[in-house]
N, C-alpha and C positions, 0 to 999 in steps of 0.2 A: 599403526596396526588397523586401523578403520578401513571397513570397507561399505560399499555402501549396501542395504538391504534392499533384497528386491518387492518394487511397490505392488506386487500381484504375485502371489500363487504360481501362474504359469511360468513366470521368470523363472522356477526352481528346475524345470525339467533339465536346463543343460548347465546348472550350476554345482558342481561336482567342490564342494568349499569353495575358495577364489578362484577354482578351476571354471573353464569353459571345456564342459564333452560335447562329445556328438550326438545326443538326445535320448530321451528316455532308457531306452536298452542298454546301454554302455554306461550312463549312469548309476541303473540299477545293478548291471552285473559289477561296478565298483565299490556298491554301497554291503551286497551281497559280502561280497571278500571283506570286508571292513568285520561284518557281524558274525561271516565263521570263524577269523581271529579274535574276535574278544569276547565269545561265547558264555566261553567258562567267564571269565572277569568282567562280566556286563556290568553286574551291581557294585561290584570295585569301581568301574566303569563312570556310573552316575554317581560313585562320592565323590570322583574325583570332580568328574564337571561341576555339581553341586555344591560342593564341602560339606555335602552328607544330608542337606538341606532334601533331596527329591525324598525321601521316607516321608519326610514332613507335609510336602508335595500333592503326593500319591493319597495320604490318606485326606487332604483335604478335598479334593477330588471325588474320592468315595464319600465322604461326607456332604457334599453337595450332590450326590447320585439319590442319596440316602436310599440304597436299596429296599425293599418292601419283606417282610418277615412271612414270603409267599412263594409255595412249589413251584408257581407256576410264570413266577417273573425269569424271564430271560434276556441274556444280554449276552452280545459278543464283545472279543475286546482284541483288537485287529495290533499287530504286531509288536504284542506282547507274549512273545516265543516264552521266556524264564519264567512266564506266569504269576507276576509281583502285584501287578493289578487285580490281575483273576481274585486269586486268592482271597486278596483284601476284600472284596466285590461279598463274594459267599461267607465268610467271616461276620463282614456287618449287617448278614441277611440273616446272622444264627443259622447256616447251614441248609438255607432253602433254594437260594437262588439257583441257575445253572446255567453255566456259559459254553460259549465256545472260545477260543484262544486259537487266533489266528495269524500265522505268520510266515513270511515268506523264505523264511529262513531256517533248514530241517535241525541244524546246528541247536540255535535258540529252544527248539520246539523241543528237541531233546534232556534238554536241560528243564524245563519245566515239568513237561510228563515226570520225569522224575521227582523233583520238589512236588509234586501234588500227590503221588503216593504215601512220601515220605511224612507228609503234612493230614495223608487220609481225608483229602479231598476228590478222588480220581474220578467216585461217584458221583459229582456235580462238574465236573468240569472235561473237555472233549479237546484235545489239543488237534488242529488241521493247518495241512501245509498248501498257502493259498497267496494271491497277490491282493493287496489293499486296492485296486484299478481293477479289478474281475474279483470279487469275491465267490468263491464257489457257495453258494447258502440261498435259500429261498428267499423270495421276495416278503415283504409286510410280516416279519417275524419275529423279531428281537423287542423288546421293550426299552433295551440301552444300546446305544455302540460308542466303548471306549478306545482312545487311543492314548498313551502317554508317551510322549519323547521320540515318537514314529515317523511323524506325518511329515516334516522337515527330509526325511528321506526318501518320502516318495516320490518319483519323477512327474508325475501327473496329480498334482495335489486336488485338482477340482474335480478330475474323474472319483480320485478317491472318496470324495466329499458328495459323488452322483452315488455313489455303490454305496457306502451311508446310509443316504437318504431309502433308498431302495431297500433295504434289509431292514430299517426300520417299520414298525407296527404305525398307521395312526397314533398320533399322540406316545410316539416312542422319542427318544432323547437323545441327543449326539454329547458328549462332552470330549474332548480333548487340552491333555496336557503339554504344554511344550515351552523351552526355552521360549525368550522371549525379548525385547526390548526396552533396557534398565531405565528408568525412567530419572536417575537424582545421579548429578554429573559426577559427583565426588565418589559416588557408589559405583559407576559407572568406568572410571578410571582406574580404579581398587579391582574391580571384575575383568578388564582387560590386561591389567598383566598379571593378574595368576592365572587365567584364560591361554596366553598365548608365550607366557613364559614358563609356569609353572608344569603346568598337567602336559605339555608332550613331552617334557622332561622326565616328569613322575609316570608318564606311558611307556617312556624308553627303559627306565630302571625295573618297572614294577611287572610288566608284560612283554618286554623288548619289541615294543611295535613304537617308534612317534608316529609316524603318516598316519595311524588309524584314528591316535586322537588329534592330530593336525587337522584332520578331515573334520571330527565332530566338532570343535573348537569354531575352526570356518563355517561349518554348515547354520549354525546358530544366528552368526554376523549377517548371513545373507537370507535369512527367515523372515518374510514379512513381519512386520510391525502388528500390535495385538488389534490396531483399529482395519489396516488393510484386511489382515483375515478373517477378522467378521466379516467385511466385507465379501469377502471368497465365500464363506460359510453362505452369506447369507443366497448370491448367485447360485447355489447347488442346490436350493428349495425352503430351506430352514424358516424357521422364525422366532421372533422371541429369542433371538441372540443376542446374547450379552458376557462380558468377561470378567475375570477378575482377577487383577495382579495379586502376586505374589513375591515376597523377599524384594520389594520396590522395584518388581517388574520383571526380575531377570528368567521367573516362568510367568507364565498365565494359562488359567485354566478357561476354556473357553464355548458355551454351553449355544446349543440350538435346539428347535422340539420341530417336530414334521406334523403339523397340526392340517 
């Protein structure tokens, strides 16, 4: 089941799981169709991938954001449509913070807006339908920009990592969450067959979709390695990047400041 990962960022624009597309557009328009199929069951979604592990994930992430108990701190959080991060984000600000939730996927975006009324958040948080490679948003803005379990999707992962940069404030913060590479063999063997035997199987039962988690499953295998993409991070302007495994590697959360 091994495939190999690609050792740059760029590799990912025509890497469609072990597929080879035709570049960016046709990647995205299949990654698209992937996320208005499992809309509603995203967060079914990441237990599967996880084994329920990304909750765990997500909040150490915001933990390491440690948002500030201030109006006037702001962050986006780029293709997180269901708004799982957001939420957490303003939660651990005690209701101060105020983001944007940006995603390219109206599907997702819809499913959020809704959870953020429901949760009585709607007043801190702005749901916009936008691409991670052209963000619509003003330049030197944000104080954060999060991404969790996104950025492996994108076709053009460095542009994403340029628009970033650019929507951050001085001394504003990039983190992102992502699968990643399992670092302990015996863990590592254990994660690929419930990986690639288990969950398209429990994709098919559970959502009658496999291709859509055949795709996520693959897209992980061909995700740079957690030292390659600092190195990506660090090519898009960053600094002061550094990572940290997680569950012996299998996410990592991976942090930059635009100083």
């Amino acid at each position: 089941m091994s495939q190999s990962r690609a050792t740059a960022a760029d590799a990912m624009e025509t890497a469609y799981g072990f597929a080879t597309v035709g570049g960016g557009a046709e990647k995205q328009e299949r990654v698209n169709a992937v996320f208005h199929r499992v809309a509603e069951r995203y967060d079914l979604m990441n237990d599967l991938m996880s084994g329920g592990m990304h909750r765990a994930w997500k909040a150490a992430m915001v933990a390491w954001l440690s948002p500030p108990h201030r109006p006037e701190f702001r962050f986006v959080d780029v293709a997180g449509g269901t708004g799982d991060v957001a939420f957490r984000i303003v939660e651990a600000s005690r209701g101060r913070a105020h983001g944007t939730v940006v995603d390219i996927n109206a599907s997702m975006l819809g499913v959020g807006a809704e959870r953020a009324i429901k949760r009585k958040l709607s007043d801190n948080l702005a749901f916009l339908e936008g691409n991670a490679e052209k963000l619509p948003l003003p330049d030197n803005y944000f104080d954060a920009y999060t991404i969790a379990f996104g950025i492996r999707n994108v076709p053009r992962i460095g542009t994403a990592l340029e628009e970033a940069y650019r929507v951050l404030k001085p001394g504003g913060r990039f983190l992102c969450l992502e699968f990643s590479e399992v670092e302990l063999p015996v863990l590592e063997k254990v994660y690929d067959a419930w990986s690639f035997k288990a969950i398209p199987r429990i994709g098919q039962m559970v959502a009658n979709d496999r291709e859509s988690y055949e795709y996520l499953v693959e897209s992980i295998r061909r995700f740079p390695n957690q030292t390659n993409f600092a190195a990506t991070i660090r090519q898009a302007g960053f600094e002061r990047v550094a990572y940290r495994n997680l569950s012996g590697g299998i996410a990592a959360i991976h942090s930059g400041w635009k100083l």
